[in-house]
PALUMSE-278295 format. One line per 4 residues: number of its first residue (from 0); for each residue z, x, y of N, C-alpha, C, CB. Coordinates in steps of 0.1 Angstrom, whole numbers, plus 2048, in hexadecimal, padded with zeros to 3 digits. Glycine has a CB too. Layout:
<atoms>
NUM) Z/X/Y/Z/X/Y/Z/X/Y/Z/X/Y; ...
</atoms>
This chain:
<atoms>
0) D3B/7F0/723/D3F/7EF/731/D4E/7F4/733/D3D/7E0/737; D4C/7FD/738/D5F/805/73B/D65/805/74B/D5E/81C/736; D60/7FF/751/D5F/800/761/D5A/806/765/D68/802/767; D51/811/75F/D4A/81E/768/D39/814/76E/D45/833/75A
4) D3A/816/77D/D2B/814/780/D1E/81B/778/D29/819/78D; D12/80F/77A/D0A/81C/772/D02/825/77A/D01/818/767; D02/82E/771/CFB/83D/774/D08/843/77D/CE8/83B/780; D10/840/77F/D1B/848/789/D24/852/781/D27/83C/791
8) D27/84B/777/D37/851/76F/D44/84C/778/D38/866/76E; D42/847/781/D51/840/788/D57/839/77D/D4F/833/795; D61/839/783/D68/82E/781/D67/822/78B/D74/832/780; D69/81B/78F/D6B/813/798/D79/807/794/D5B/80E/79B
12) DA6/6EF/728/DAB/6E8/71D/DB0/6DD/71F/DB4/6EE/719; DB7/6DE/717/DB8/6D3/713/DBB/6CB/721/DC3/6D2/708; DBD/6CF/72A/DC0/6C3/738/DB2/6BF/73C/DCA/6CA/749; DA9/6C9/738/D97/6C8/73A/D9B/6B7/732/D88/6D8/72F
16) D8F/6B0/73A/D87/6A3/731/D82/6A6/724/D7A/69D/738; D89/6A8/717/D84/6AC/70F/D7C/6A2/706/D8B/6B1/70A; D79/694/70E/D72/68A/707/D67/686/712/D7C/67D/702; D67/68D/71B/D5E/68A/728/D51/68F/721/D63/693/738
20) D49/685/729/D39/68C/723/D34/698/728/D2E/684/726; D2A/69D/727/D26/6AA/725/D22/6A7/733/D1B/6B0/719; D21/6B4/73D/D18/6B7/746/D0D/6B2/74C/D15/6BD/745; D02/6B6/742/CF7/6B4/73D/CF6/6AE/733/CF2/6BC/73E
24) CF5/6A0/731/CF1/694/726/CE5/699/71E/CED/685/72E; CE5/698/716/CD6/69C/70C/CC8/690/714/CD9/696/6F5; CCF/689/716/CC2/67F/718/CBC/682/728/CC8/66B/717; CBF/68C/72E/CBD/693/73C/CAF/698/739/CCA/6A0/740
28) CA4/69B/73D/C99/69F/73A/C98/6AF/73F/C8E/695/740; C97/6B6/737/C94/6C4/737/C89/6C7/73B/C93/6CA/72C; C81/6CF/745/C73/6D5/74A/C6E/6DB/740/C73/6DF/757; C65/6D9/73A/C5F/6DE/72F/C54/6E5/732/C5B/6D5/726
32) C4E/6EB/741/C4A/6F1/743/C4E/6FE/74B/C44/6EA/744; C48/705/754/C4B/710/75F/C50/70E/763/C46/713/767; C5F/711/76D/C68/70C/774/C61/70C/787/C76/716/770; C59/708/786/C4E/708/791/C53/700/79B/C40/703/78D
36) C56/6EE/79A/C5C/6E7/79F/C6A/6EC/7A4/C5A/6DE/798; C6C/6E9/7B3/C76/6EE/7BB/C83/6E7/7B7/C72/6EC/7CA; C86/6DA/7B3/C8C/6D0/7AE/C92/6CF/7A2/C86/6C8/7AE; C87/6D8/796/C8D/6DA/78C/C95/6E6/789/C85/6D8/784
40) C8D/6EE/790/C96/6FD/794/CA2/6FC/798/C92/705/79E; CA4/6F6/7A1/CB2/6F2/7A8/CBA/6EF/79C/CB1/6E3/7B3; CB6/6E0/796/CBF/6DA/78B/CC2/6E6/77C/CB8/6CA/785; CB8/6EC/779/CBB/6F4/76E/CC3/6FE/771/CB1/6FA/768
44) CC3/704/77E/CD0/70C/784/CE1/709/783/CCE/70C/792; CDD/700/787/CED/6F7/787/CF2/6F4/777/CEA/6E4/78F; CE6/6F1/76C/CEF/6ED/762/CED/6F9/75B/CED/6DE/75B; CE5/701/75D/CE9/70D/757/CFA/717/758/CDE/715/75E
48) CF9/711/768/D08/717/76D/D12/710/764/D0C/713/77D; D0F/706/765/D1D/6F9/75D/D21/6FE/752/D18/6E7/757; D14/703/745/D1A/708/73A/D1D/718/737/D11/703/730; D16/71E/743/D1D/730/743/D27/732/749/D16/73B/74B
52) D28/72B/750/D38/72C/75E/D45/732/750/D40/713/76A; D46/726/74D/D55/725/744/D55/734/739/D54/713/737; D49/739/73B/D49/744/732/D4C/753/739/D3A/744/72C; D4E/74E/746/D52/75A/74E/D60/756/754/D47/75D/75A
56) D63/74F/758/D6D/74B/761/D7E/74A/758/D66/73A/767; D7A/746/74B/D83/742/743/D8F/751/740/D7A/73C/736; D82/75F/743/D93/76B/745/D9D/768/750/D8F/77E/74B; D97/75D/75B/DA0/761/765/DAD/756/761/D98/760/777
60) DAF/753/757/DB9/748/750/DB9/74C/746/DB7/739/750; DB7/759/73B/DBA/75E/730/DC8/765/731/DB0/767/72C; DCF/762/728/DDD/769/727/DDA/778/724/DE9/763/71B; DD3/77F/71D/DCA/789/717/DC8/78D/729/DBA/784/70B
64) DC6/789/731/DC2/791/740/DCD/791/744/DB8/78C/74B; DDC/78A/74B/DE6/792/74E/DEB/799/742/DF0/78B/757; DEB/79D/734/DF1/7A4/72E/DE6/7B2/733/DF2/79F/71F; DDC/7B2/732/DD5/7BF/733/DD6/7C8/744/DC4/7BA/72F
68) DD0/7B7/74D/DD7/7C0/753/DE1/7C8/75C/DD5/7C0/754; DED/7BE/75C/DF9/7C3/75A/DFE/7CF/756/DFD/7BF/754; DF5/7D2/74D/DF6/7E1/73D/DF0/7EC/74E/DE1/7DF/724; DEB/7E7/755/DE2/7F2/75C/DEF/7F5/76C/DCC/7EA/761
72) DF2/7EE/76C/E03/7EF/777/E00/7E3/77E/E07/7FF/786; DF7/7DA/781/DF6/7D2/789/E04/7C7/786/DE7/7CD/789; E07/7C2/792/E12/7B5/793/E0A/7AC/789/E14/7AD/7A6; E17/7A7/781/E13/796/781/E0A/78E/789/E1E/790/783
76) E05/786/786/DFE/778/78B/DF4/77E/791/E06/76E/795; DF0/776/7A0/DE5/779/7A6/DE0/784/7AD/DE5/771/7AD; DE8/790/7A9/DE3/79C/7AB/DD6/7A1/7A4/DED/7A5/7A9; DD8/79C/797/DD0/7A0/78E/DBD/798/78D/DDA/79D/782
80) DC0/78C/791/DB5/784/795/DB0/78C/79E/DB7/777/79A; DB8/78B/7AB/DAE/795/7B5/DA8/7A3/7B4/DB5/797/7BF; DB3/7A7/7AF/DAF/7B8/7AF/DA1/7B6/7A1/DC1/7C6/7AA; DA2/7B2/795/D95/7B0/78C/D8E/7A7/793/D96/7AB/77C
84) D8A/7A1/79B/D7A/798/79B/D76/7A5/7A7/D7A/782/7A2; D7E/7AA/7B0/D7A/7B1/7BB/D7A/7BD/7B9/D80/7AE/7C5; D7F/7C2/7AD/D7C/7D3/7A7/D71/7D7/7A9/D7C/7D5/799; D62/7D0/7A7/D56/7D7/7A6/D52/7DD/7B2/D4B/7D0/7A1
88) D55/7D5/7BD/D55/7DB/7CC/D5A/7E5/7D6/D58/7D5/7D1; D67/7E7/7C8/D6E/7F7/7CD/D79/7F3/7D3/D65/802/7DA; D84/7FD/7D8/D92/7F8/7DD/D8F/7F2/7E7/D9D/802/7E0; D88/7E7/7ED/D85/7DC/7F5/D92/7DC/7FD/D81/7CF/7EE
92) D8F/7D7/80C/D9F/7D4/80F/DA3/7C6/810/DA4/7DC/81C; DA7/7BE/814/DA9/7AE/818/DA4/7A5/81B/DAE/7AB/81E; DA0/7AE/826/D93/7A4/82A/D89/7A4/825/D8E/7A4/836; D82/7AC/821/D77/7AD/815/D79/7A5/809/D75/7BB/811
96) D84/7A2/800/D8A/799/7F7/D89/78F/7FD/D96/79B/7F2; D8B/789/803/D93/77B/80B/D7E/774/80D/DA0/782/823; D7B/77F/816/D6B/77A/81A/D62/77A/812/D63/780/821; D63/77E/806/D5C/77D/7F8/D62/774/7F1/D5D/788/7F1
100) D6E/76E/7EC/D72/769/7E8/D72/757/7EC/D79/771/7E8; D71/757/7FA/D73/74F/806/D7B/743/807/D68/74B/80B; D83/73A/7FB/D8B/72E/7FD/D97/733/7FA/D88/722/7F6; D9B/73E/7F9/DA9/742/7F7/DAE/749/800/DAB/749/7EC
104) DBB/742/806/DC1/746/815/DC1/756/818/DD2/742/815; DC1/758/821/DBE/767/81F/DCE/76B/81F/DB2/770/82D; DD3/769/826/DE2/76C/823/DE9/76B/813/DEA/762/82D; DE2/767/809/DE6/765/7FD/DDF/776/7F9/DE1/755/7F5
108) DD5/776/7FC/DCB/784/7F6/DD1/78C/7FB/DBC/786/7F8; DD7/78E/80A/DDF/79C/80E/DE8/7A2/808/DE5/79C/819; DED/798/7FF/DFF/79B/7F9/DFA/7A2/7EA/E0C/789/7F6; DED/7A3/7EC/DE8/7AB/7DC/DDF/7B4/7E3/DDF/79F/7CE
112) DD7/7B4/7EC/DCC/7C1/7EF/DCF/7BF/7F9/DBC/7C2/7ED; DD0/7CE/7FC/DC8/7DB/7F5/DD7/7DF/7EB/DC2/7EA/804; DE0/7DB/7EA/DEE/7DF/7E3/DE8/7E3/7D4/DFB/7D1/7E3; DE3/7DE/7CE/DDA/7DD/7BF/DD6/7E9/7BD/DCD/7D4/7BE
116) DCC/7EF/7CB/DC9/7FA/7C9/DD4/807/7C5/DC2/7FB/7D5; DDC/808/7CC/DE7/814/7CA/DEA/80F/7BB/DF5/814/7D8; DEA/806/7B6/DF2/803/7A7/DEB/807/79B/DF5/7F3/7A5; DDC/806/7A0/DD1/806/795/DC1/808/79B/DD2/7F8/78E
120) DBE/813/795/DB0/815/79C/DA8/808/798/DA8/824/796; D9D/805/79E/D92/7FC/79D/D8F/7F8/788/D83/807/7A7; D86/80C/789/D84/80D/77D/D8C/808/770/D82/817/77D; D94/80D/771/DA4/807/766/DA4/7FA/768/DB6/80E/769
124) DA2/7F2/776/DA1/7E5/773/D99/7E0/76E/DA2/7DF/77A; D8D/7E2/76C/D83/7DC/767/D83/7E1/758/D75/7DE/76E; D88/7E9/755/D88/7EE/747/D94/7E0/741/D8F/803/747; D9F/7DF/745/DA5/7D6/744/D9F/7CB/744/DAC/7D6/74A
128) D98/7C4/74C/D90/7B8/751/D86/7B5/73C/D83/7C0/764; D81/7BC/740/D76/7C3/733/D7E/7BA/726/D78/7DA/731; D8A/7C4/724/D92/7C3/716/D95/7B6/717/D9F/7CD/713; D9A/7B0/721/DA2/7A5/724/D96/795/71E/DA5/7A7/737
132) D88/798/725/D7E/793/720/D7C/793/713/D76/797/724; D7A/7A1/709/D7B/79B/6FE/D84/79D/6F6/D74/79D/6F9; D8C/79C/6F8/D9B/799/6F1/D9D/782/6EE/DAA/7A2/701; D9B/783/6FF/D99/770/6FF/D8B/76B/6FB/D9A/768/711
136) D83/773/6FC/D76/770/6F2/D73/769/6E5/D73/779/6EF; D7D/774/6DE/D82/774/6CE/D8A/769/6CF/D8B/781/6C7; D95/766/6D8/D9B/75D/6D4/D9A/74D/6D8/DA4/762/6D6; D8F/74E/6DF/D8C/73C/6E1/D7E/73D/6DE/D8E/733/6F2
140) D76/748/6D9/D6A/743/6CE/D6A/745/6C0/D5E/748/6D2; D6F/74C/6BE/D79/752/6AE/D6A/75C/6AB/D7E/73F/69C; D6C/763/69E/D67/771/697/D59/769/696/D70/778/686; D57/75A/690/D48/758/688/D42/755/695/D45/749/67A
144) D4A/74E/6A0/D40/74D/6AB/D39/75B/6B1/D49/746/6B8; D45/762/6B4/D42/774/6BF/D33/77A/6B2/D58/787/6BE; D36/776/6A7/D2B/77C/6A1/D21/777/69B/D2D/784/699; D21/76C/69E/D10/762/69B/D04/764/6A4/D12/750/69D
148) CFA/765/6A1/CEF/766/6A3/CEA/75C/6AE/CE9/766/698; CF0/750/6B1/CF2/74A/6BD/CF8/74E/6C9/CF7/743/6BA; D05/755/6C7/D05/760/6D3/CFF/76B/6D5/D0F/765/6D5; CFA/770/6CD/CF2/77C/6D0/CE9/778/6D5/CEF/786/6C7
152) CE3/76C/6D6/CD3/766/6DA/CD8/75C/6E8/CCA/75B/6CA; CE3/75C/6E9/CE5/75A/6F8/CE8/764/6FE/CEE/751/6FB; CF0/771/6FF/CF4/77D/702/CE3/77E/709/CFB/789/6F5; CD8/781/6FD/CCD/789/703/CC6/783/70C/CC4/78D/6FB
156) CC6/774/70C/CC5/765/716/CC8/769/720/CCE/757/714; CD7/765/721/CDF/769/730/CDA/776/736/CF1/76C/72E; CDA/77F/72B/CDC/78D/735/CCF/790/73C/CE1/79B/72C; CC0/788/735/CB8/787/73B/CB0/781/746/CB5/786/737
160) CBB/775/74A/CB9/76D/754/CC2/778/760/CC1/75C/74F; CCA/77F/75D/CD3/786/763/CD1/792/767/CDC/786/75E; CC1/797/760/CB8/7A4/762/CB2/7A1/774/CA9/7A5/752; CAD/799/779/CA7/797/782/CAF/790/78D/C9E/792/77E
164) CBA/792/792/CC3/78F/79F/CC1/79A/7A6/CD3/78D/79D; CC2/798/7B3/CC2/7A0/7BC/CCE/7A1/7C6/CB7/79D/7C1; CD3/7AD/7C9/CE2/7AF/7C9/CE0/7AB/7DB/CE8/7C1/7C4; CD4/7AA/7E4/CD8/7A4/7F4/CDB/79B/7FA/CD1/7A4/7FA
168) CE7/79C/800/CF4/78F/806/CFB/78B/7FB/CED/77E/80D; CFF/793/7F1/D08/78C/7E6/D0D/79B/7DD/CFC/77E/7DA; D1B/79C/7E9/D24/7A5/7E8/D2B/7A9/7D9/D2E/7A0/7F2; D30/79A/7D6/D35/79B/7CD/D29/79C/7BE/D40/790/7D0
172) D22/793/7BF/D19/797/7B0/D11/7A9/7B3/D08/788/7AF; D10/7B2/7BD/D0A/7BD/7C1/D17/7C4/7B8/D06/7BF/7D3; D23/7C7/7BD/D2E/7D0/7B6/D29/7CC/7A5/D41/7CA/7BA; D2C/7BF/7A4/D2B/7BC/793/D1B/7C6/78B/D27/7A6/792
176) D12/7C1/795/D02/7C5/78C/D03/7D6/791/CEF/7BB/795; D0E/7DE/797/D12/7EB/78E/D18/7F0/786/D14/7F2/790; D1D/7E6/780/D24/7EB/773/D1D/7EB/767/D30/7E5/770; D22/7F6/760/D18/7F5/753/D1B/7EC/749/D16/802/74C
180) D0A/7E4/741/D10/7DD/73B/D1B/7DF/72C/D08/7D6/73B; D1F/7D7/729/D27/7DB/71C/D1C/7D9/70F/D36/7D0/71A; D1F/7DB/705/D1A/7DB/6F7/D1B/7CF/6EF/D20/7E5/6F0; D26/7CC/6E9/D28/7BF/6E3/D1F/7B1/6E8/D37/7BC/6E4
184) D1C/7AD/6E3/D14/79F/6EA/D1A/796/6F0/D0C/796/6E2; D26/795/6E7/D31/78E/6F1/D34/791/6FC/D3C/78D/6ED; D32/79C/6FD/D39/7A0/709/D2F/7A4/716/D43/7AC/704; D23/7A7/711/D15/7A7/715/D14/796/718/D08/7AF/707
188) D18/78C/715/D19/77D/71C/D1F/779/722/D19/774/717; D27/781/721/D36/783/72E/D32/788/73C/D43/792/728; D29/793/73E/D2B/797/742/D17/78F/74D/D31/7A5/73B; D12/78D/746/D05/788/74B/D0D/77A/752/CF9/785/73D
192) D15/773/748/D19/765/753/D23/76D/75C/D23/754/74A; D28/776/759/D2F/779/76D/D26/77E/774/D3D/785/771; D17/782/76E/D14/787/77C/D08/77B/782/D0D/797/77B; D06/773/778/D00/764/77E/D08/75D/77F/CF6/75B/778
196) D18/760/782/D20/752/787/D23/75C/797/D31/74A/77B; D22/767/799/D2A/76E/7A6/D1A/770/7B3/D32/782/79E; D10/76C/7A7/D03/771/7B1/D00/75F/7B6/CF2/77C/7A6; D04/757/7AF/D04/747/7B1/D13/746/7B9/D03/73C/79F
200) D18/74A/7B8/D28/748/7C2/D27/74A/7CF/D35/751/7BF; D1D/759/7D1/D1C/761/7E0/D11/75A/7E8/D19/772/7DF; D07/753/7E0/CFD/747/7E3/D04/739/7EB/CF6/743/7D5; D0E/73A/7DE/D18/72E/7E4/D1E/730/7F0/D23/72A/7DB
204) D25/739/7F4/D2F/740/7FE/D21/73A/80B/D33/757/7FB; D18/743/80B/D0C/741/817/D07/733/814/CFD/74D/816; D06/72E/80E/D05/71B/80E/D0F/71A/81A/D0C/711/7FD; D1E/71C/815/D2A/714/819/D2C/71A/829/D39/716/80F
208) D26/723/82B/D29/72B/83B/D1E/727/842/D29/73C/83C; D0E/723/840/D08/71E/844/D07/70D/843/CFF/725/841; D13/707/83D/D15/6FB/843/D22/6F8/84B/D14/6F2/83A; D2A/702/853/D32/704/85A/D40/700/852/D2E/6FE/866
212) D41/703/846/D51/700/83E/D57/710/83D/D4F/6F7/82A; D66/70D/844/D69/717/840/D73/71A/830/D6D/71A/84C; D79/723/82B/D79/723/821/D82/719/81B/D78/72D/81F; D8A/716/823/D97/708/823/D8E/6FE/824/DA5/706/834
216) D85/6FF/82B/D81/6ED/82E/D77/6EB/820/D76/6E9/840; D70/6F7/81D/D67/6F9/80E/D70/6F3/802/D63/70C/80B; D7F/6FA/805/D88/6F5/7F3/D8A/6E6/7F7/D9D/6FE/7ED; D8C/6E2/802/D90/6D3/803/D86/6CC/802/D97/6CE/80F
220) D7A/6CE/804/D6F/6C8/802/D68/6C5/7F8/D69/6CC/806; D68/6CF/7EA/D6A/6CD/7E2/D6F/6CA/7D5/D69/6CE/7E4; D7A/6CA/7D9/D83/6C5/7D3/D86/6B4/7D4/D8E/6CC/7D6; D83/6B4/7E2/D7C/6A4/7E1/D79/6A1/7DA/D72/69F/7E6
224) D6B/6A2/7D3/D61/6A4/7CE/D64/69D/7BE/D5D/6B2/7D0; D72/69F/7B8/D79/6A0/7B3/D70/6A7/7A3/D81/693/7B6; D69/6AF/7A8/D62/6BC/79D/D69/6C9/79A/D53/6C2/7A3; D75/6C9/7A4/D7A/6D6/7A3/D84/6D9/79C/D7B/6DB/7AC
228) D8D/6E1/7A4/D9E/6DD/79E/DA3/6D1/7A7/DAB/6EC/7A1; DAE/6CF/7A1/DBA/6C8/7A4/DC0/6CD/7B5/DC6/6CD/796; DC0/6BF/7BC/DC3/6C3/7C6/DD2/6D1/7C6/DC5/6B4/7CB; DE0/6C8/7BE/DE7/6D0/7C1/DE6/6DF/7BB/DF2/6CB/7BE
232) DDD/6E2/7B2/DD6/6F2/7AA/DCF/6F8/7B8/DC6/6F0/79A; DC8/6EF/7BB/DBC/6F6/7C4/DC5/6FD/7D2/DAF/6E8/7CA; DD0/6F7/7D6/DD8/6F9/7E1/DE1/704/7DA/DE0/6EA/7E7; DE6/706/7D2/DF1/70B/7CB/DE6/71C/7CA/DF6/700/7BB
236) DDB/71F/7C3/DD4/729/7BD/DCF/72D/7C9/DCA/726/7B1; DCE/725/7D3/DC0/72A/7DF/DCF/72E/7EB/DAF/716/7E8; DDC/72E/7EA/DE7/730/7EF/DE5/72B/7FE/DE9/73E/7ED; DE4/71C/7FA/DE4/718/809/DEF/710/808/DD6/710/810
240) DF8/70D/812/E05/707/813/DFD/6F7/814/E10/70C/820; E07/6EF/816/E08/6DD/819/E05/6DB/828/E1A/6D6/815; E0A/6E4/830/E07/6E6/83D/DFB/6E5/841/E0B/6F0/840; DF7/6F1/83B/DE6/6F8/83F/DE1/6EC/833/DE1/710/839
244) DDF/6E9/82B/DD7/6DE/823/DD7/6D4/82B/DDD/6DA/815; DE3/6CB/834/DDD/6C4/836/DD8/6C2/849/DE5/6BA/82E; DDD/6CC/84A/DD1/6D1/858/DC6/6D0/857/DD1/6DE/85D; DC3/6D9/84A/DB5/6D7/847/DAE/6CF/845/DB1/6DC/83F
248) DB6/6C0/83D/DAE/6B5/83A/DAD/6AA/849/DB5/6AE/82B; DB8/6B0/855/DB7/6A6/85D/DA9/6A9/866/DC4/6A4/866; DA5/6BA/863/DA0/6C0/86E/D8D/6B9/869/DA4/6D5/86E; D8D/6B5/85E/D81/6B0/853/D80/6A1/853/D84/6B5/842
252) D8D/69D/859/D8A/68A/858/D86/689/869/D9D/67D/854; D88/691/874/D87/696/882/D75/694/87F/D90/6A9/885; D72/69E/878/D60/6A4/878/D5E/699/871/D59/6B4/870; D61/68E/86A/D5B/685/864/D58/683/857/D54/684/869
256) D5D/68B/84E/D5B/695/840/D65/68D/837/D61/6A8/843; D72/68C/83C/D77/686/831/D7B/676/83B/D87/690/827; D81/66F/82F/D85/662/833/D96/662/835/D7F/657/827; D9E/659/836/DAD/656/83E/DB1/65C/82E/DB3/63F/845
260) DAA/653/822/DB4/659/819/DAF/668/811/DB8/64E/80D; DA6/66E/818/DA6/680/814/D99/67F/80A/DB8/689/80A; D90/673/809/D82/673/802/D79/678/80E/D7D/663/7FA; D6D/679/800/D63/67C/80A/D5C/672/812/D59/683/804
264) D57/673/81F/D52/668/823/D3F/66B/81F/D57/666/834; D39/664/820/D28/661/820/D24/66F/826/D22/653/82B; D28/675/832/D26/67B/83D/D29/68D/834/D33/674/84C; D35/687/82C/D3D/695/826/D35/69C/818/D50/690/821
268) D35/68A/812/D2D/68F/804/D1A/695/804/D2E/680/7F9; D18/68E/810/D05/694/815/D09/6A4/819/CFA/68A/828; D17/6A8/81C/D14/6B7/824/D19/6BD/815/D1F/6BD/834; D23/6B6/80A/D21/6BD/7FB/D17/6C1/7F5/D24/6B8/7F2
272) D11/6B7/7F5/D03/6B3/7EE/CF7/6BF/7F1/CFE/6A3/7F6; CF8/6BE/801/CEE/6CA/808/CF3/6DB/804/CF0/6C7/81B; D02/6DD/804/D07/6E7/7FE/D03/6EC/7EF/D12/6E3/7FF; D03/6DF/7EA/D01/6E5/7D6/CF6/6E6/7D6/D04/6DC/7C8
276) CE7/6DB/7DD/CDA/6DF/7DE/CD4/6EF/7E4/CD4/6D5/7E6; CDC/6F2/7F0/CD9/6FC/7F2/CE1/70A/7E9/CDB/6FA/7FF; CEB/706/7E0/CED/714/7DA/CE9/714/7CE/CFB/718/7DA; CE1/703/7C4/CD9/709/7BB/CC8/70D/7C1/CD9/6FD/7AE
280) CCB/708/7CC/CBB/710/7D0/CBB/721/7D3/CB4/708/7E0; CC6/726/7D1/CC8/736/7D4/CCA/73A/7CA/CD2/73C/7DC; CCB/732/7BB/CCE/73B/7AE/CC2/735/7A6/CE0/73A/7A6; CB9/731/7AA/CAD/72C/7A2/CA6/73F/79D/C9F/721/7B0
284) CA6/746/7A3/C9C/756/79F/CA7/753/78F/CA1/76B/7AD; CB0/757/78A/CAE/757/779/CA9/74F/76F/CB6/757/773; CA6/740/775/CA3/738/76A/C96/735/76B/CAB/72B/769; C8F/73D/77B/C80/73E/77D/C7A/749/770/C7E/745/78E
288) C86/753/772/C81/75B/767/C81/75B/75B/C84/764/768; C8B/754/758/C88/74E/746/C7F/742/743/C98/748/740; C7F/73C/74A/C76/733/74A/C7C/725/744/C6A/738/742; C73/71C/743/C7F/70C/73D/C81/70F/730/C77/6F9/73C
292) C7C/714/726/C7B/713/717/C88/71C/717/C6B/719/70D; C87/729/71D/C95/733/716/C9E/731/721/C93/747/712; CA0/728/72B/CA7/721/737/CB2/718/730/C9B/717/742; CA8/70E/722/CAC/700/722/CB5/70A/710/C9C/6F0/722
296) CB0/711/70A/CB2/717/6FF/CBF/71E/703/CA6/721/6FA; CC4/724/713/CD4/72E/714/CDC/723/717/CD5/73B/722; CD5/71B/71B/CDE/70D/722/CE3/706/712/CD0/6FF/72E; CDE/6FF/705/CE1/6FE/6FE/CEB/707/6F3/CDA/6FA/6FD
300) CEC/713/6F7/CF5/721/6F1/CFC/71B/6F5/CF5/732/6F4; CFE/71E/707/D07/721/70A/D10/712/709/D04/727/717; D0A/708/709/D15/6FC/70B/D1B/6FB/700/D10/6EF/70D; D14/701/6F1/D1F/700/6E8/D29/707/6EA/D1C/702/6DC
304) D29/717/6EB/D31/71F/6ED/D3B/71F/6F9/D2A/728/6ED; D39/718/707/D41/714/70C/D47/70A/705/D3E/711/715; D42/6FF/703/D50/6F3/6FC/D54/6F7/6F0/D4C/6E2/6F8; D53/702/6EB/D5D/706/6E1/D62/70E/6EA/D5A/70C/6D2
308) D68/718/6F5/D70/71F/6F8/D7C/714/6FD/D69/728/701; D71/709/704/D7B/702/70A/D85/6FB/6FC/D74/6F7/715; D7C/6F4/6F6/D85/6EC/6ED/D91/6F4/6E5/D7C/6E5/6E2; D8E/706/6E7/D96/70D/6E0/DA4/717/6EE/D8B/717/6D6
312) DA9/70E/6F5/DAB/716/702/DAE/721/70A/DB1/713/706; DA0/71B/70E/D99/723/718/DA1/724/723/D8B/71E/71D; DA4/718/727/DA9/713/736/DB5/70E/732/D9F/707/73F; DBE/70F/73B/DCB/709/73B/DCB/6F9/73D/DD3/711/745
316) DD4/6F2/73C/DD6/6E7/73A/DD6/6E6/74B/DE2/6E3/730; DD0/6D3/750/DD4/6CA/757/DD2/6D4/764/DE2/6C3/754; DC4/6DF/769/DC0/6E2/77A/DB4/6DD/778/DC0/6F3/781; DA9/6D9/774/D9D/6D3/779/D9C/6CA/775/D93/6D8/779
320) D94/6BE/77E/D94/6AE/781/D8B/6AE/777/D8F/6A6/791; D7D/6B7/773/D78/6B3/768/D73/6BC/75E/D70/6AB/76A; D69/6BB/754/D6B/6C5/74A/D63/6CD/74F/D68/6C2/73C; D66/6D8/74B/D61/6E8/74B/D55/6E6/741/D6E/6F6/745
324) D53/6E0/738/D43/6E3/72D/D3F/6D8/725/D45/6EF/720
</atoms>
């Protein structure tokens, strides 16, 4: 995978709970049959996500990604997040970042796109993006992990569950499922969990717009939740001032959503609740297609292989309330 679309030739830790229990408890009952049931579908989505996420997400907090891509002209810091997750879509301009993206102020995304573009083509970003992946690969799963027979048998897992998405209403996983894939398995598992975490994100996005949140009232709402980041991370990364944060939380205790001290109320956590049901009910098509046995088989890969990235850091210290794997 070099950034070129295919068939085109373009270009285009330790702060984690590292004693917290797993996700998914072993004593949780696995569907041992068809994924037929609407219920179990739903739930095998979700904890499928829990142990692939961290396997994608973790470049955008690799030191290996602002060295690389930096190396390509982009600014320091959050230029580089934006311009790589939103590369596959082409020199996008702001508002297209901002609406794909949707809890991050849009005024924080203007001060990087379309500016990114003039600094660095798309393609060269993702070529960067690429290296940057396995460069932090190697280094928070080490040489015996990237080449055991366990990743390679999740690589063909993932990427199979990841053969059958369909790129309509989900902007951002459609750019991703044209790029070609890469070779290494590692990096072939890299690249399958970004495109089942961006085709489950843009699911998520239409969850959160069809329950009327907008993308401020979505980070404060979750972050409630206290599953996400850290209030002051989540305000700080999503570039919303103290101002606009707490407008937002008065404008949510107003609709009945949060309570006097900024929890969720009964009213807030049923419209969460209805949110996460409805966005693992939009990413059920991959685990329909693998079925429960090689569903429940990527899900055990993957959870080892995430909690060794994490235990080896993955994630920077002290931004999310709980563990990543």
């Amino acid at each position: 995978m070099d950034g070129r679309r295919r068939g085109s030739g373009r270009g285009t830790g330790s702060g984690l709970q590292a004693n917290s229990s797993a996700p998914f408890p072993p004593a949780r009952r696995w569907p041992t049959v068809g994924l037929v049931d609407h219920a179990e579908a739903r739930d095998v989505a979700f904890r499928c996500h829990r142990v692939l996420e961290p396997l994608h997400s973790f470049v955008y907090f690799a030191p290996e990604a602002e060295q690389e891509l930096t190396a390509t002209g982009l600014r320091p810091g959050r230029m580089g997040y934006f311009a790589s997750r939103a590369a596959p879509m082409g020199p996008v301009g702001a508002g297209v970042v901002a609406a794909t993206f949707y809890n991050f102020n849009p005024e924080l995304v203007a001060r990087h796109i379309p500016r990114a573009w003039t600094l660095a083509s798309p393609g060269r970003i993702l070529e960067a993006r690429l290296a940057a992946a396995d460069a932090g690969l190697r280094r928070v799963l080490g040489e015996e992990l990237i080449t055991s027979p366990r990743l390679a048998e999740a690589a063909e897992l993932a990427r199979s569950a990841a053969s059958v998405l369909s790129p309509e209403g989900r902007p951002l996983y459609a750019g991703h499922a044209e790029l070609e894939w890469p070779s290494e398995p590692h990096l072939v598992l890299w690249h399958a969990a970004t495109l089942l975490r961006e085709y489950r994100g843009d699911g998520h996005i239409a969850a959160l717009v069809g329950h009327g949140l907008s993308g401020l009232a979505a980070l404060i709402t979750y972050t409630a939740t206290g599953k996400g980041f850290l209030e002051p991370v989540a305000k700080t990364t999503r570039g919303w001032s103290d101002e606009q944060w707490a407008a937002g939380v008065e404008q949510l205790r107003e609709q009945g959503l949060l309570d006097a001290d900024g929890r969720l109320t009964s009213e807030g956590a049923v419209l969460r609740q209805s949110i996460e049901e409805q966005t693992n009910a939009s990413a059920t098509a991959p685990w329909r297609h693998l079925g429960a046995e090689k569903a429940a088989r990527l899900h055990e890969l993957a959870r080892e292989l995430s909690r060794h990235a994490v235990a080896h850091g993955a994630f920077p210290d002290g931004i999310f309330a709980t563990a990543r794997a």
